[in-house]
N, C-alpha and C positions, 0 to 999 in steps of 0.2 A: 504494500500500500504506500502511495507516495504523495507526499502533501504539495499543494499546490494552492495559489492564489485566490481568496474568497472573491466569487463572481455573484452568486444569487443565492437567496434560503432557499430557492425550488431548486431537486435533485433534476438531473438530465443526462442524457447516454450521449455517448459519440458512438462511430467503429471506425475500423480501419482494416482495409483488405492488402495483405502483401503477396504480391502473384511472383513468387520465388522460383529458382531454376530446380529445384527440386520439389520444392513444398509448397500450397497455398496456403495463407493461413486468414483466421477472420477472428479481428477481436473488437469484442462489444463491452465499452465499458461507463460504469456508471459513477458522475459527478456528484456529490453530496456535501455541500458548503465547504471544505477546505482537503476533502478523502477523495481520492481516486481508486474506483476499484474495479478491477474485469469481473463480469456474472456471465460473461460468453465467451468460451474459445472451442473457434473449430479449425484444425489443422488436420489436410491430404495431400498424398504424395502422390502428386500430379507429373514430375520428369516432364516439364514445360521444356527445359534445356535439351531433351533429347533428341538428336539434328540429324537429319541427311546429309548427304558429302557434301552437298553445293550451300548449309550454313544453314536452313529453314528448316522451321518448324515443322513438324512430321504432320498429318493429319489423326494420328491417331492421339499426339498429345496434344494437337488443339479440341482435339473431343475430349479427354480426360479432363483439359482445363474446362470447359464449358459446361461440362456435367455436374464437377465440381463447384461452379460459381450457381448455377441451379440450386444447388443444395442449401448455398451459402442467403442466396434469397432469399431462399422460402424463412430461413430463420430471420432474416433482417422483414421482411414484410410482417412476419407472424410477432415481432415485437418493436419494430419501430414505428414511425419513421423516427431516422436518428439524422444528423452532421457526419457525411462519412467521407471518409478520402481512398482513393484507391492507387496503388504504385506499383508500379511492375522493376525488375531488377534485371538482372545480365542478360536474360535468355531473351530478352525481350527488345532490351538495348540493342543488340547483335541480330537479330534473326531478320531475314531479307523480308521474308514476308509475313512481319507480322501483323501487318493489316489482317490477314487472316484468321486471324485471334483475336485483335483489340477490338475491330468493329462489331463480334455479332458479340463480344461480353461486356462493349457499354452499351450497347442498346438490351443487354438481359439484365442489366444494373443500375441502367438508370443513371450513370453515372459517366464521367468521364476517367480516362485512364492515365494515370500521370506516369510518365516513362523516365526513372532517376538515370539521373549520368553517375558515373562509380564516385565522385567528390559529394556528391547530395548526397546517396545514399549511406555515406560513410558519416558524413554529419549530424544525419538524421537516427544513424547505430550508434553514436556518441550521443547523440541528443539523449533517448530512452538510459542509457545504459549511465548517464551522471545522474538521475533522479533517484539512482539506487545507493551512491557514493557514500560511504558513511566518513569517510576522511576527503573533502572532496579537494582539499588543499595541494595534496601528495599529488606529482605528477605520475596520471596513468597510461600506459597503455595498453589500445581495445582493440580485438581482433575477432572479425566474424567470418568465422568458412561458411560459405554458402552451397547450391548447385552449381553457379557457373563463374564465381569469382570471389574473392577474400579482398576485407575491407579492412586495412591498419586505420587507429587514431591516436594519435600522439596528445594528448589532454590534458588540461587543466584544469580543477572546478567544472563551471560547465562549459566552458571556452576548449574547442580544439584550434590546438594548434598547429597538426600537419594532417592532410588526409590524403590517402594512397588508397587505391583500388587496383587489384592483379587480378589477370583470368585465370584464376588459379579454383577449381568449383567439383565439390566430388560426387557431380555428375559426369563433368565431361571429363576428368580422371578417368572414372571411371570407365568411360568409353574408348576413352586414350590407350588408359595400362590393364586392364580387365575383362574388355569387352566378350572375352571368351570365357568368360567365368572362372581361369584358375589362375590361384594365387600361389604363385612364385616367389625366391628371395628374390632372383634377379627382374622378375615386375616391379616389385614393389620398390627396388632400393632405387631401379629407375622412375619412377612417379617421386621419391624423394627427392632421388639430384634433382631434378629438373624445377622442382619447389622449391628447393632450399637455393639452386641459381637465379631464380628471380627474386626470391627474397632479401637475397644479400646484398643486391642494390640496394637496396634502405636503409641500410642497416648504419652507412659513414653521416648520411643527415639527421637520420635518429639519435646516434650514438653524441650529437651534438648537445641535446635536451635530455640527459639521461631520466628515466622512468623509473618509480618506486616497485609499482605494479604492474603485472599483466594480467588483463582480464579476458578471458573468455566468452565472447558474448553471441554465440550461434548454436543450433540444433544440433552441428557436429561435436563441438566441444562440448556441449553439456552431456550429447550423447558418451562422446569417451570418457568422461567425468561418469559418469553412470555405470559404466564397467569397471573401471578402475577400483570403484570402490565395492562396487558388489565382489569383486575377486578379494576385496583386502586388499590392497597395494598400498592404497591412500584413504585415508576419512574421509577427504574431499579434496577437489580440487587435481590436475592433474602435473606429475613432474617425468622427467627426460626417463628414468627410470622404471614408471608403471606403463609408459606410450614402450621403452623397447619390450617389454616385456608382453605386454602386450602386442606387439608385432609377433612373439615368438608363438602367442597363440593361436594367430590368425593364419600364418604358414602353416601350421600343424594342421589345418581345415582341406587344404588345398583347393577345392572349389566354393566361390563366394555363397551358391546354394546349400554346404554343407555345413556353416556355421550357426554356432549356439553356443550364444555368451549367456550367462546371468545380465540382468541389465542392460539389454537390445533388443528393443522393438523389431516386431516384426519387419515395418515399413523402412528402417535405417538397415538391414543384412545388406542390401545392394550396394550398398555406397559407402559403409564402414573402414570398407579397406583401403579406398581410395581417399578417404577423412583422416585415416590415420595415416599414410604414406605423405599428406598433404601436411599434417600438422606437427610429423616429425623433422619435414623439410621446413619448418617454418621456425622451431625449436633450432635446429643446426645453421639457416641464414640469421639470426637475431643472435643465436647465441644467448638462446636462454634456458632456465634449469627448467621450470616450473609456472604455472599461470593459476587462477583462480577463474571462476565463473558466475556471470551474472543471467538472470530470467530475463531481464530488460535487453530490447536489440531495437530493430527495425520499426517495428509496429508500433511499440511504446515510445518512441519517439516522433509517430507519423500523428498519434493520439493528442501527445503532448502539444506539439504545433498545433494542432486543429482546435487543441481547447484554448489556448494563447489567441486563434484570432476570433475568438464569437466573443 
């Protein structure tokens, strides 16, 4: 729960839909004098990002999106009308043709569809992810794996100070090192280099503003945060330590349809390995031990703005 600015003694909802490279998500939440609180979340793994050779969207994942946002309706009609904002992220930024998506899901929305460039959306994943800050003084920094690209922010309070967007996304990983379903060392450690070489560009104007903290702030990271600890490795939070160890157990599966962790959803098997090959290359370009995790990302930052301008 994150306090915010008294606007009115009358409670009121917002939502916000994030049409993510891997997941859609829809969050309805409800304003009460100074309390912000979600009473709706619905999150599906839609593989919006999943492409043809020539870079577009597949028709069967703009049906999966569209079936999905159906769903997503029916609960926004069955308890709004609310102030809603809609944003789309990589797969959307990228895809040739995604008028073939965007047109027939604002006219089933109602709504317009706002398309973030990788700097917004990285603003906007700092934005949510400071209302949760309990030291907001300490400079942090926030990293969101996504489906089709990872969002660095360099922070302060609530002020970012550098923001970086890579197509680095464990969907198209996954399609990249995976796509056959079996897991290899020599897959895996290649989706690593090739993370941890784009990574490490950052790492000399980073290394300028040193950082107290790394946070965590994506459905990959809180997902390996969720293994880590269900194995015992760590209480919480994840370090260089429980991610190799955890690579040893994912080799040991050899086909991505043969794994079963404690602590992994059914809908994250496909893409776990290519989450985790991403975020050990991301650990080895920063040159970092360990990160922490926040519930706040995208959405509760598209929320935040949206109650800021009524």
């Amino acid at each position: 729960m994150t306090e915010t600015s008294p606007r009115s003694p009358q409670a009121f909802c917002l939502a916000a839909v994030d049409l993510g490279s891997n997941s859609f998500h829809l969050n309805i939440t409800r304003v009460d004098h100074d309390q912000i609180c979600p009473i709706h979340t619905l999150s599906e793994r839609v593989q919006l990002g999943e492409e043809n050779d020539s870079g577009a969207l597949t028709p069967a994942a703009v049906g999966r999106g569209l079936a999905c946002l159906k769903r997503f309706k029916q609960l926004l009609d069955e308890t709004g009308p609310y102030p809603i904002r809609v944003v789309g992220t990589h797969a959307l930024r990228r895809a040739k043709n995604r008028s073939d998506f965007i047109t027939p899901a604002e006219a089933l929305l109602g709504t317009p569809i706002e398309i973030l460039h990788g700097e917004e959306e990285a603003r906007l994943i700092y934005t949510g992810v400071a209302q949760t800050l309990s030291d907001s003084q300490t400079p942090h920094l926030v990293i969101d794996v996504g489906g089709g690209s990872t969002e660095f922010i360099l922070g302060c309070d609530a002020k970012p100070l550098r923001l970086e967007s890579l197509p680095l996304g464990c969907v198209s990983y996954g399609e990249a090192f995976f796509s056959g379903g079996d897991i290899t060392a020599a897959r895996f450690d290649a989706a690593r280099q090739q993370a941890s070489h784009a990574v490490s560009a950052l790492y000399p104007s980073f290394s300028h503003a040193p950082w107290q903290e790394t946070i965590g702030a994506s459905g990959t990271l809180i997902a390996l945060e969720r293994i880590v600890v269900a194995a015992g490795w760590r209480p919480s939070g994840i370090d260089r330590a429980s991610l190799t160890a955890l690579r040893q157990k994912l080799l040991s599966f050899h086909r991505v349809g043969d794994i079963d962790l404690a602590g992994l959803s059914a809908h994250r098997k496909a893409v776990v390995t290519a989450g985790l090959a991403i975020t050990l290359g991301i650990f080895d370009g920063l040159r970092l031990e360990s990160m922490n995790t926040s519930t706040s990302a995208l959405r509760e930052g598209v929320i935040h703005e949206l109650l800021a301008h009524i």
